[in-house]
N, CA and C of each residue as an Amber inpcrd file, in Angstrom:
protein
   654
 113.6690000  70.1160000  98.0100000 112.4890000  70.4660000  97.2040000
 112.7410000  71.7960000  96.5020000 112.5850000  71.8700000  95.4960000
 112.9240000  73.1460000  94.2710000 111.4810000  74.1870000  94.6000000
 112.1430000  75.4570000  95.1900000 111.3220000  76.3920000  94.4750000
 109.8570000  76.6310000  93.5560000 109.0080000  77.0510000  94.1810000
 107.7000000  77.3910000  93.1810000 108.2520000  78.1790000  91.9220000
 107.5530000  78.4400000  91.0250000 107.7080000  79.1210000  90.3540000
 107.2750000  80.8810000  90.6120000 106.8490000  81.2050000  91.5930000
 106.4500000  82.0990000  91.7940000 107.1240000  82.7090000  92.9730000
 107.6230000  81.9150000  93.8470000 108.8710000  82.1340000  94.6260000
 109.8950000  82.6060000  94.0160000 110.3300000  82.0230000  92.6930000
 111.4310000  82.0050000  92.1260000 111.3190000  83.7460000  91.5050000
 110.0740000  83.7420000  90.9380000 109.7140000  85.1680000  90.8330000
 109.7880000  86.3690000  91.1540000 109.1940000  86.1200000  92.7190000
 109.2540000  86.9370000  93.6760000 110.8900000  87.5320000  94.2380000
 112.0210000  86.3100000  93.9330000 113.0810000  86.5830000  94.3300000
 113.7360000  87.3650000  93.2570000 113.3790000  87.1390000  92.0430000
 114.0780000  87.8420000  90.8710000 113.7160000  89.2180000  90.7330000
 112.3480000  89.5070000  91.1630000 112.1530000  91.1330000  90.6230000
 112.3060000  91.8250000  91.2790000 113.1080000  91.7320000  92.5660000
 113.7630000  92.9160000  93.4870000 115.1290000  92.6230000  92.6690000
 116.6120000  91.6340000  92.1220000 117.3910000  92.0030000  91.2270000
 117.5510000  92.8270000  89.7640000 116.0910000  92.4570000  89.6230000
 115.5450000  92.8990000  88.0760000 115.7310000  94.6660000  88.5380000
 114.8580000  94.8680000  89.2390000 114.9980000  96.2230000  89.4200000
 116.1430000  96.9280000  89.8470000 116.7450000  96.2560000  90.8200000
 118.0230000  96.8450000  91.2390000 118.9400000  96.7540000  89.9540000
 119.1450000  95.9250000  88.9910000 119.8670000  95.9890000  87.9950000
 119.6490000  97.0030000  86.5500000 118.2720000  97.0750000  86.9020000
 117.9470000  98.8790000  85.7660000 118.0950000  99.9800000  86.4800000
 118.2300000 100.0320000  88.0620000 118.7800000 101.0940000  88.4830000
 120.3560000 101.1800000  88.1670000 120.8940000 100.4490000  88.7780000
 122.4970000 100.5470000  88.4260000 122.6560000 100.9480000  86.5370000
 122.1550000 100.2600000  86.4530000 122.2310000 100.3180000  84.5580000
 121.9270000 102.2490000  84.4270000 121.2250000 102.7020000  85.0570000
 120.6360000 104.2160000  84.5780000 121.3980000 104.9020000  85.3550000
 122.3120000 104.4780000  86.5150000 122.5830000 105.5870000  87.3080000
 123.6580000 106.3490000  86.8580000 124.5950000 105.9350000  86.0000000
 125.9270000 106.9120000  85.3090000 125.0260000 107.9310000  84.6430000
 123.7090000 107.7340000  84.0370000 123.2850000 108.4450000  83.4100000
 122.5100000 109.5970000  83.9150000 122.2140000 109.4610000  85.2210000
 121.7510000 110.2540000  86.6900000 122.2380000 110.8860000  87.1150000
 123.7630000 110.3180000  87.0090000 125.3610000 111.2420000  87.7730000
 125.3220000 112.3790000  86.8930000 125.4970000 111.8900000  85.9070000
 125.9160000 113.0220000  84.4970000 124.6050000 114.2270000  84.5310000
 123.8220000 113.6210000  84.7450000 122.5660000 115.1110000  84.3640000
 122.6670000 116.1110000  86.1660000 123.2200000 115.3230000  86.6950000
 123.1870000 115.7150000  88.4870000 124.5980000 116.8960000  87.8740000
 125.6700000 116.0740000  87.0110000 126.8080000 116.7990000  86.8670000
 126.4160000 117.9880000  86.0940000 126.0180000 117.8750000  85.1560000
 125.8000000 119.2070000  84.0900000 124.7530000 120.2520000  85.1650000
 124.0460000 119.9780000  85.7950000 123.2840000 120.5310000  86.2290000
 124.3790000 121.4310000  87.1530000 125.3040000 120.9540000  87.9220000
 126.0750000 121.7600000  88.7100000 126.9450000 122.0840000  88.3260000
 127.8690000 121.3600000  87.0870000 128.9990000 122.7760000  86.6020000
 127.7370000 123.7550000  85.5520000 126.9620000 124.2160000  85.2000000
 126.0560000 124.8320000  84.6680000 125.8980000 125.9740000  85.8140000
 125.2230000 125.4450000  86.8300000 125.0370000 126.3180000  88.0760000
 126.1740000 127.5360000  88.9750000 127.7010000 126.1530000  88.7900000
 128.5850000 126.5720000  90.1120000 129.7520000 127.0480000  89.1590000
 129.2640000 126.7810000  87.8100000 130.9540000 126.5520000  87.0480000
 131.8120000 124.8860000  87.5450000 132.6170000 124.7170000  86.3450000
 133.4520000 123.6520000  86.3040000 134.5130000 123.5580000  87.3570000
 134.8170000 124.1880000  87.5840000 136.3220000 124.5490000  88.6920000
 135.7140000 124.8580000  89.8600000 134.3500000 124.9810000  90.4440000
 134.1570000 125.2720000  91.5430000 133.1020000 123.9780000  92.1120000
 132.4800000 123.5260000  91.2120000 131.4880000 121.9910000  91.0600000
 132.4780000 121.2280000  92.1590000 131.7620000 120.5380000  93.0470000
 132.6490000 119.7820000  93.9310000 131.7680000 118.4030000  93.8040000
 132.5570000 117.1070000  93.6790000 132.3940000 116.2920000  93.3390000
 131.2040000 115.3710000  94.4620000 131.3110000 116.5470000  95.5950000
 130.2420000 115.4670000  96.6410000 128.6000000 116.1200000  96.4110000
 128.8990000 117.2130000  95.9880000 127.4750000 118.1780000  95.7530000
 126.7770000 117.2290000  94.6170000 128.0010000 116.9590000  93.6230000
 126.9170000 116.0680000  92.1320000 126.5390000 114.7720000  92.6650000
 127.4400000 113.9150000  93.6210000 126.9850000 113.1590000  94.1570000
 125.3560000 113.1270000  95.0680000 125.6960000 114.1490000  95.6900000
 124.1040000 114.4990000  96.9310000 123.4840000 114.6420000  95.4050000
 123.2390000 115.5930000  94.7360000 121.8880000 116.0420000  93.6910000
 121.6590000 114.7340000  93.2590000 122.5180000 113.7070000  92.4370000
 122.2860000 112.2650000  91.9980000 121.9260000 111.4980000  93.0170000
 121.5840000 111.7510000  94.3410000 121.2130000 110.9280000  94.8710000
 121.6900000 109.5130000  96.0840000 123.0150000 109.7030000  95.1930000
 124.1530000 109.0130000  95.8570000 125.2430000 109.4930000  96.8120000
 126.4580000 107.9580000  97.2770000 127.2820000 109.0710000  98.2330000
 128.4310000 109.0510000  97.2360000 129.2510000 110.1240000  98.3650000
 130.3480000 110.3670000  97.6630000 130.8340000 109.1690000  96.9410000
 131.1770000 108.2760000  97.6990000 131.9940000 107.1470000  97.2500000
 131.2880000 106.3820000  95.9730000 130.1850000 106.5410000  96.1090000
 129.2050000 105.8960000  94.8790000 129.6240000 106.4120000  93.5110000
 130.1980000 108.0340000  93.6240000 130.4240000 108.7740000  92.5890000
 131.4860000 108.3560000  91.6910000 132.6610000 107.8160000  92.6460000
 133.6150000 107.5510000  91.8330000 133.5270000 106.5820000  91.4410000
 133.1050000 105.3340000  91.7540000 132.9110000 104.1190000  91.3840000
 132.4410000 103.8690000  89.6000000 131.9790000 105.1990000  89.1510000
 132.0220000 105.4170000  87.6660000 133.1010000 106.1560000  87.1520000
 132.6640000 107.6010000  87.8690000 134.0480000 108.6030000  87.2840000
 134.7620000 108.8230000  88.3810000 135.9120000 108.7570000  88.2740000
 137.5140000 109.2780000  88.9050000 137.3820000 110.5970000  89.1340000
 136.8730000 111.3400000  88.2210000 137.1770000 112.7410000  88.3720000
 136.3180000 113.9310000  87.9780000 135.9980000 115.0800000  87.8210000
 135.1000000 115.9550000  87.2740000 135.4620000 115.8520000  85.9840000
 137.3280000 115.6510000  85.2990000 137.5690000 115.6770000  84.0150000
 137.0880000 114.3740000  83.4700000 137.0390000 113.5240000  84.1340000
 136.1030000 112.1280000  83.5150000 134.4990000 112.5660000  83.2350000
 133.6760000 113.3920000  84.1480000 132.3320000 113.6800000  84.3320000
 132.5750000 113.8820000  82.6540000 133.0050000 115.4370000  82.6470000
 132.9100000 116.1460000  81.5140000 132.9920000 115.5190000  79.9300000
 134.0300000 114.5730000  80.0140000 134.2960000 113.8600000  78.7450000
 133.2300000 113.0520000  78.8190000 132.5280000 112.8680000  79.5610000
 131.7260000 111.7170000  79.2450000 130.1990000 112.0810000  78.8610000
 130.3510000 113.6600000  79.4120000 129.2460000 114.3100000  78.7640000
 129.6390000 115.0340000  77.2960000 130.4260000 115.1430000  76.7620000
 130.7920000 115.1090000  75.7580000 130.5020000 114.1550000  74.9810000
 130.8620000 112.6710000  75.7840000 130.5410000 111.5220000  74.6850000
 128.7570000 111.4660000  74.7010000 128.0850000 112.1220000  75.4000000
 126.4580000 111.6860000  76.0800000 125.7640000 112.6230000  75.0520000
 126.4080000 114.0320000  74.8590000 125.1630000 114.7890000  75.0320000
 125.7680000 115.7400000  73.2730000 127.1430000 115.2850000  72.8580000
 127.3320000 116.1030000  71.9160000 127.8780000 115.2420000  70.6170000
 128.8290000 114.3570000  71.0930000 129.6310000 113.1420000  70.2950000
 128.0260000 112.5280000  69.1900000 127.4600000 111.8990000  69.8500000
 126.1660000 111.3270000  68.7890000 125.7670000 112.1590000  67.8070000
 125.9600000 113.5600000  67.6330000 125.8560000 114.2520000  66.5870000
 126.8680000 114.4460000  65.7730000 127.9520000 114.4890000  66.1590000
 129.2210000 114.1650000  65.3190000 129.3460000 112.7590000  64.7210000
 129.1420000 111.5560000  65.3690000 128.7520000 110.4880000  65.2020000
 127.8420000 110.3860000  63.8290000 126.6760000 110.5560000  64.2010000
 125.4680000 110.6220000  63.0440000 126.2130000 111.4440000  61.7980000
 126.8650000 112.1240000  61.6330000 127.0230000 113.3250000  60.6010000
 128.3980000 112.4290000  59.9630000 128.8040000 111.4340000  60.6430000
 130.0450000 110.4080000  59.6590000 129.0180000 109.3080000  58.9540000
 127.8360000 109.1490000  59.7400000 127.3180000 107.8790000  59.3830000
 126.3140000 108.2120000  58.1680000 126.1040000 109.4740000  58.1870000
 125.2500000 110.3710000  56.5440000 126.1920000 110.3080000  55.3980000
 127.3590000 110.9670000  56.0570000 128.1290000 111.3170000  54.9590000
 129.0580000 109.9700000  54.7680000 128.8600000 108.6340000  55.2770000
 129.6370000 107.5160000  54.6400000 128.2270000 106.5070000  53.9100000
 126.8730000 106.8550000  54.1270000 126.0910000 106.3290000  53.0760000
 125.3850000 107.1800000  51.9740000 126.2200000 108.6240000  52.1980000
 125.4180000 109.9180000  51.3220000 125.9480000 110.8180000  49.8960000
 126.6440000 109.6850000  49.1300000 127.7680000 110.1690000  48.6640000
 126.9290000 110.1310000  47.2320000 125.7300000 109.6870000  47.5370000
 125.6390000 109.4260000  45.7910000 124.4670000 110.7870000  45.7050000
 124.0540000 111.3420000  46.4820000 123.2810000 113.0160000  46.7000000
 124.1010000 113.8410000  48.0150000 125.1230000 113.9310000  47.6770000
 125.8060000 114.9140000  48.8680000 124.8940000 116.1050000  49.2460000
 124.2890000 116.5300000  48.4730000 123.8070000 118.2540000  48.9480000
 122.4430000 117.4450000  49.7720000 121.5760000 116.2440000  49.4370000
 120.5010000 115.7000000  49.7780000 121.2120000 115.8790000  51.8020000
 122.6600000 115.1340000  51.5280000 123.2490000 114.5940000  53.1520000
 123.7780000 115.6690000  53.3920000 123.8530000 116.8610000  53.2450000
 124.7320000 117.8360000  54.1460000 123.2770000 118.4060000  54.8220000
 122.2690000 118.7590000  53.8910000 120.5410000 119.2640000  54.4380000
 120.4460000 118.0710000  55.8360000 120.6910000 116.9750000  55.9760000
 120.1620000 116.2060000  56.4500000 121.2210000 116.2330000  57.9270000
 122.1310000 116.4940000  57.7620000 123.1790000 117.0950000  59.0510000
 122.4560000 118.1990000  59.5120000 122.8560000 119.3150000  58.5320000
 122.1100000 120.4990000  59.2100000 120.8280000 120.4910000  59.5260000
 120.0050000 119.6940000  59.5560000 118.6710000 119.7120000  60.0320000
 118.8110000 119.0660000  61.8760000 119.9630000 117.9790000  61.7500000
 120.0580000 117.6240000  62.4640000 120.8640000 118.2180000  63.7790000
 121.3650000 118.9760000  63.2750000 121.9620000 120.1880000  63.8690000
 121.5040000 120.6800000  64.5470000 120.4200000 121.6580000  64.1860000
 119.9130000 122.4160000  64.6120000 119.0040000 121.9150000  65.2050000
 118.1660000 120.6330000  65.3010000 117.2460000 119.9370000  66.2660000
 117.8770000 119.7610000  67.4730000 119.2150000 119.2320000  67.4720000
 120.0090000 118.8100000  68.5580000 120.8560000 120.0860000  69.3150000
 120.7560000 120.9340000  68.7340000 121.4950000 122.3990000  69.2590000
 120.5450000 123.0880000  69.8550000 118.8920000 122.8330000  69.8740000
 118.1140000 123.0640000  70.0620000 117.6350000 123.4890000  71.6170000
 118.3630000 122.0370000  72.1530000 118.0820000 121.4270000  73.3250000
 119.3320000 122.2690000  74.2460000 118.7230000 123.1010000  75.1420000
 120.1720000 124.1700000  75.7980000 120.9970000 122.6970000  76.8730000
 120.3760000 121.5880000  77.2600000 121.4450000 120.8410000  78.0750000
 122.6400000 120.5790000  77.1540000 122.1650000 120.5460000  75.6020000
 123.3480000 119.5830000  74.7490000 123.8710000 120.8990000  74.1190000
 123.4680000 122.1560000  74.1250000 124.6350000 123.6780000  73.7020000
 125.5740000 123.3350000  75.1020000 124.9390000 123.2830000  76.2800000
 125.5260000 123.5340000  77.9750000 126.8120000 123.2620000  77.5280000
 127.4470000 121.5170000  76.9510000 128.7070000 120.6840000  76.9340000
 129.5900000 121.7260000  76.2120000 129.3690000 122.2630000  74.8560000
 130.5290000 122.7150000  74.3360000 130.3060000 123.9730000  75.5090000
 129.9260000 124.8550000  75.3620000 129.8670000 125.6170000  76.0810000
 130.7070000 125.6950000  77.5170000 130.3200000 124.5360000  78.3620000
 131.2470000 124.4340000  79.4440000 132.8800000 123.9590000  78.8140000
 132.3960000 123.3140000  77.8750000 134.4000000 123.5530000  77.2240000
 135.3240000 124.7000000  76.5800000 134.1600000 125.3970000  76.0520000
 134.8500000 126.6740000  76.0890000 134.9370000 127.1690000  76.7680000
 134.4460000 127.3990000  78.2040000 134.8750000 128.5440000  79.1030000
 135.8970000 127.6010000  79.8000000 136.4930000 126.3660000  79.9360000
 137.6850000 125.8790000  80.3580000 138.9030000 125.2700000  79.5860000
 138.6130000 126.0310000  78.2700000 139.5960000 125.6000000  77.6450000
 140.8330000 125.9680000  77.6060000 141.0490000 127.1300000  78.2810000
 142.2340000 127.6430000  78.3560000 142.7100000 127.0460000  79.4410000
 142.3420000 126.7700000  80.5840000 143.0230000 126.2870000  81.7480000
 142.5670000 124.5970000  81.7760000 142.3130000 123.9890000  81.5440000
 142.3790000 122.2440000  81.0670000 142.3610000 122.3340000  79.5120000
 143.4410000 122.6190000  78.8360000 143.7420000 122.1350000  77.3470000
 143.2430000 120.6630000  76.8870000 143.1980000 119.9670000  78.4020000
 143.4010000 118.2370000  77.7410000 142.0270000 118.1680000  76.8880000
 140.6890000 118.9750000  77.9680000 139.0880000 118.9890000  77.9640000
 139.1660000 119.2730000  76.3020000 139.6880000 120.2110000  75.9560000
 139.7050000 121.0950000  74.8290000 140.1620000 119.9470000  73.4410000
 140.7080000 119.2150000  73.7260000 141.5690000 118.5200000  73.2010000
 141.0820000 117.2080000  72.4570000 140.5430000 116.6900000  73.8250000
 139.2380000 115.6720000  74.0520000 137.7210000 116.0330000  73.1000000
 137.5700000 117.3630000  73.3730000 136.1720000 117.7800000  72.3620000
 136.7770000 117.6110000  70.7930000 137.9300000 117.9210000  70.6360000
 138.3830000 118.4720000  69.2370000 138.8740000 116.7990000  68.6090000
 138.6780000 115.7490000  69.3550000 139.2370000 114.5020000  68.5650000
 137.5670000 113.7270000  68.4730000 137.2650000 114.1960000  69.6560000
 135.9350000 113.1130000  69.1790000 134.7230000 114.1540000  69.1000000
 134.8390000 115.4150000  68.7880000 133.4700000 115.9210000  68.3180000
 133.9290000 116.7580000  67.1440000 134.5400000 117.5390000  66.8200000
 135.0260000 118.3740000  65.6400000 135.6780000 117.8980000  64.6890000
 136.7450000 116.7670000  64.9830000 137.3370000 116.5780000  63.5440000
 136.2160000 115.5430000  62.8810000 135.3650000 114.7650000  63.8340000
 134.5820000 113.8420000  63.3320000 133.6520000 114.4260000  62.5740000
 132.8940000 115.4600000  63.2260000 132.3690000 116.7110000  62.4060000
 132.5750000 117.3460000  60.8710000 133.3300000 117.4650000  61.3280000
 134.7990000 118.6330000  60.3680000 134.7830000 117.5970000  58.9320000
 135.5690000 116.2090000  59.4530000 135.9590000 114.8510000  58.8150000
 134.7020000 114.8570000  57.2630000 133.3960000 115.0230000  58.2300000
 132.3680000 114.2300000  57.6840000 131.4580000 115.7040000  56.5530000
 131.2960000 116.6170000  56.5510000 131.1940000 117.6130000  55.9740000
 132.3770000 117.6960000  54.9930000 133.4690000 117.7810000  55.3090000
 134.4610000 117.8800000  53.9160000 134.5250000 116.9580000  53.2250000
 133.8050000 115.7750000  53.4490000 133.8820000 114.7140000  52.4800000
 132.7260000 115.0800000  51.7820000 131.6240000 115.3990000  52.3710000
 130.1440000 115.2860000  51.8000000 130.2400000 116.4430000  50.3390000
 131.3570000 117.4240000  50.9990000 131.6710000 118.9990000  50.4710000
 132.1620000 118.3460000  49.0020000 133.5380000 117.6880000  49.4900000
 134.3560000 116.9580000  48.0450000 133.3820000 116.4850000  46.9030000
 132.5960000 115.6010000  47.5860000 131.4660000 114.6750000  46.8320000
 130.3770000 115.7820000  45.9430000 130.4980000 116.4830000  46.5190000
 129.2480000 117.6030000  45.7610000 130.1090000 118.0010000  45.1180000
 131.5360000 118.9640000  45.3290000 132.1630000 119.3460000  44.3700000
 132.4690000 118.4780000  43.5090000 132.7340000 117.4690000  43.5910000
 132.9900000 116.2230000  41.9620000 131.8500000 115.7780000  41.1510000
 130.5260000 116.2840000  42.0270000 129.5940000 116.0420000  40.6520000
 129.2650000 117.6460000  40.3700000 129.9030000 118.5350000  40.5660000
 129.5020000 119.4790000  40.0930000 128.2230000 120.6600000  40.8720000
 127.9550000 120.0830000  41.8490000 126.7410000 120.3030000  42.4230000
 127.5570000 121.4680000  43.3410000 128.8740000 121.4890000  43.6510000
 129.2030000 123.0320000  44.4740000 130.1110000 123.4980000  43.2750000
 130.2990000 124.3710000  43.5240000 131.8020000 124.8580000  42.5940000
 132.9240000 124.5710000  43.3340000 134.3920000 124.7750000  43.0340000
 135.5780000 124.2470000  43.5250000 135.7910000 125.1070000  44.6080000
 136.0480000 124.6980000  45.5320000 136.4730000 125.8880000  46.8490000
 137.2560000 124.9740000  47.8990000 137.5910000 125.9060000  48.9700000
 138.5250000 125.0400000  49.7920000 137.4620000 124.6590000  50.3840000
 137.6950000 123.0910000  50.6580000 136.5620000 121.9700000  51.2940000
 136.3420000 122.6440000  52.8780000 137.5770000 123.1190000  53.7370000
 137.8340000 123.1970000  54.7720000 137.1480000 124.6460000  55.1410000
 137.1600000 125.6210000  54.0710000 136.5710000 126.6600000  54.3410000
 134.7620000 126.8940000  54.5370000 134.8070000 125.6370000  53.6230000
 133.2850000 125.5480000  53.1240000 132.7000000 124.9320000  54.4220000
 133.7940000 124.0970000  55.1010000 132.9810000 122.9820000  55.9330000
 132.6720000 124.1260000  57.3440000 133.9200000 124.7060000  57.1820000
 133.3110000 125.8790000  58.4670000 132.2220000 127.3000000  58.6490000
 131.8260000 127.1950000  56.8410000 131.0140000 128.5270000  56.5420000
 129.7960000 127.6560000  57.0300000 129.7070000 126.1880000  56.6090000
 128.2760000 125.4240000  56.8550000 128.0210000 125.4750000  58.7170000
 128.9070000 124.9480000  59.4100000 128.3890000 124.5580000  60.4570000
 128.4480000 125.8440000  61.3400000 128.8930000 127.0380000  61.2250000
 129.4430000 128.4240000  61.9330000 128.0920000 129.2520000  62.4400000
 126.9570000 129.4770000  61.3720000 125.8740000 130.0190000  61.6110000
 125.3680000 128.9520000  62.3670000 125.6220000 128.2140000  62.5480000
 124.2120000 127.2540000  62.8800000 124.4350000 127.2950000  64.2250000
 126.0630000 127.0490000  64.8900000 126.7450000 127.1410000  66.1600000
 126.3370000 128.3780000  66.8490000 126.3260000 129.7850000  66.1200000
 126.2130000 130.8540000  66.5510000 124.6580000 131.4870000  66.9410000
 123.7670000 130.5150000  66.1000000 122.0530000 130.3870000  66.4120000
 122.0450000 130.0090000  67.7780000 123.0090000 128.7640000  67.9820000
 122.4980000 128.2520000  69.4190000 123.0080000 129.3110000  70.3340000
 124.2660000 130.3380000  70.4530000 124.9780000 130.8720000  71.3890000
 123.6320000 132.0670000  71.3070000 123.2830000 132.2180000  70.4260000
 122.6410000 133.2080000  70.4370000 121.2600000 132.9810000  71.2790000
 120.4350000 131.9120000  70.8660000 119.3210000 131.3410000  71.7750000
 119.5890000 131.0520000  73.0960000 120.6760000 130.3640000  73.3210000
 120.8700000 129.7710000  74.6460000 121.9360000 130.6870000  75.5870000
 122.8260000 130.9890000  75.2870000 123.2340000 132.1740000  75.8630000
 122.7670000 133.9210000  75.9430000 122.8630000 134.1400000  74.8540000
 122.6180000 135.5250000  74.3100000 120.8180000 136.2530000  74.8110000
 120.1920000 134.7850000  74.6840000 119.0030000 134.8270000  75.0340000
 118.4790000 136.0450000  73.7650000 118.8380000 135.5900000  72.7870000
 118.2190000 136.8990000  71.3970000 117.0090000 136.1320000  70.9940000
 116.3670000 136.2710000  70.1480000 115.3160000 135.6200000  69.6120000
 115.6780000 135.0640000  68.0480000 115.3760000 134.0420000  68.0830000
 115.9390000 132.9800000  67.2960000 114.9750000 131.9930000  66.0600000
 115.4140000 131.5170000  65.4210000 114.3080000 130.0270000  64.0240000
 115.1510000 129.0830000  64.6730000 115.8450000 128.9820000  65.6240000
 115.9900000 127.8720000  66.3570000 115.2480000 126.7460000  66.7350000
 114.1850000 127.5020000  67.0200000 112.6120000 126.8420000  67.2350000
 112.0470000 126.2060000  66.3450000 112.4670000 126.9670000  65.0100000
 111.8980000 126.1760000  63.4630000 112.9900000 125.7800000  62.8820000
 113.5010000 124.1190000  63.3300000 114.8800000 123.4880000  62.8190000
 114.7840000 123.8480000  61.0950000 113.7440000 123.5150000  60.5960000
 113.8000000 123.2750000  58.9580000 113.8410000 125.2840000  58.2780000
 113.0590000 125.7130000  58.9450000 113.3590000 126.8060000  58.4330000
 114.4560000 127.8120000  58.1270000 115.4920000 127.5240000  59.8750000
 116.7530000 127.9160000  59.5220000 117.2140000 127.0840000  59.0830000
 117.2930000 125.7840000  58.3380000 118.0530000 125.3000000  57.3240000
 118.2270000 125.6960000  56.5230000 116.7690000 125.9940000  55.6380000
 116.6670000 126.3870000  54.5060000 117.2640000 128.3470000  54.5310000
 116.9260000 129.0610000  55.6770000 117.6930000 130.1610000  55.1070000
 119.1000000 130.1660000  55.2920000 119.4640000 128.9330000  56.0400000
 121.3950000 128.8090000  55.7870000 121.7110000 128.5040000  54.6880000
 121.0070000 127.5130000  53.8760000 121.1950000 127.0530000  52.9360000
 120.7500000 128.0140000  51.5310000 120.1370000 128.8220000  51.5410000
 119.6460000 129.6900000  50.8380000 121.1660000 130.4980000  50.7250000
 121.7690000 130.9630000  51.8410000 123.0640000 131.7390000  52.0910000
 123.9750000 131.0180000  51.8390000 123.9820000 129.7920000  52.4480000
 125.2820000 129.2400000  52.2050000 125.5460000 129.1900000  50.5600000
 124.6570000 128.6110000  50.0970000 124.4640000 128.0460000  48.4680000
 124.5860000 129.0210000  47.7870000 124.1310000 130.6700000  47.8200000
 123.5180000 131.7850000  47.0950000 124.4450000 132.6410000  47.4370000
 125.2360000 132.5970000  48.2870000 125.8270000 134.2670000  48.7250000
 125.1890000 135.1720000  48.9830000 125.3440000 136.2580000  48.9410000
 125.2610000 137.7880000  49.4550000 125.1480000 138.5390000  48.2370000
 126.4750000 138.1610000  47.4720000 126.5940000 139.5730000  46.5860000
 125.8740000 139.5700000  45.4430000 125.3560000 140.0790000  44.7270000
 124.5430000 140.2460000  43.8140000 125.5930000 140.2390000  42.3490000
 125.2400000 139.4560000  41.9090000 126.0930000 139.0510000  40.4140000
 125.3170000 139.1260000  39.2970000 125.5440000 139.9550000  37.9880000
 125.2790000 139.9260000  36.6100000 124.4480000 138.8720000  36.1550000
């Protein structure tokens, strides 16, 4: 005899649930992780402590990541990559108003730089970049050149309709994103007081600078 339908029910929504837990828990590990190389530092973070804060055991831990250098890249891909990401996907449908799509990065920028968990990632890669090069290495293929990539194109595109003047693309691409990097070190580290808070406003006075210069001309 087959099952009620409500039997059948009853048996499914204890899998149902257990299967959106598993589904969320890499994503549990990772905030358990940032939370403790943030706290202990990267080199001192021990892999059973992120385990206990997430909730899980040791052995549970690895069963996603192998290693703290797996944690890290993967908070790289979580918490910083999607903005590098987004800023290829502007500047490969933004070509026909480049200056419209570079505003539209830097806005996005600074919303997402906003948030001190997603400054935390580069941040914890710079203070280990000298002693794990690979970490360093890893940020610079899938968050900076994608970055980098997607601004010097947007840069080119404005310079060919005329909308920048001729300059090195590469110089330009680092005068754009440099203040904006140094807002967050400044808010989130530096603890200075910041328009961090008002994404659109420091756009517009980067962009006021970036576009206008400094020096006063005839």
């Amino acid at each position: 005899m087959g099952r009620s339908p409500s039997a059948a029910k009853k048996k499914s929504a204890p899998e149902t649930r257990w299967r959106r837990r598993a589904e969320a828990r890499p994503e549990e590990i990772l905030d358990a992780a940032l939370d403790e190389f943030t706290e202990r530092g990267f080199e001192a973070a021990r892999m059973e402590d992120i385990a206990k804060r997430a909730g899980i055991s040791k052995g549970g831990i690895y069963l996603y990541f192998p290693s703290k250098t797996a944690l890290l890249e993967a908070l790289i891909e979580a918490k910083v990559s999607p903005l590098a990401r987004l800023a290829q996907t502007i500047a490969a449908t933004g070509a026909d108003d480049p200056m419209a799509a570079l505003r539209m990065i830097a806005t996005a920028a600074a919303h997402r730089l906003g948030d001190s968990k997603v400054f935390a990632v580069p941040r914890l890669v710079i203070s280990v970049s000298g002693r794990f090069p690979e970490i360093a290495e890893y940020y610079r293929a899938h968050v900076v050149e994608l970055a980098r990539g997607a601004l010097e194109q947007l840069i080119e595109a404005a310079m060919a309709k005329g909308a920048l003047r001729r300059v090195d693309p590469q110089a330009a691409a680092r005068a754009f994103i440099g203040p904006i990097l140094f807002e967050a070190l400044w808010t989130h580290v530096l603890k200075g007081e910041s328009t961090l808070g008002n994404p659109e406003k420091l756009v517009e006075q980067h962009f006021d600078v970036w576009l206008n210069g400094l020096e006063r001309r005839a």
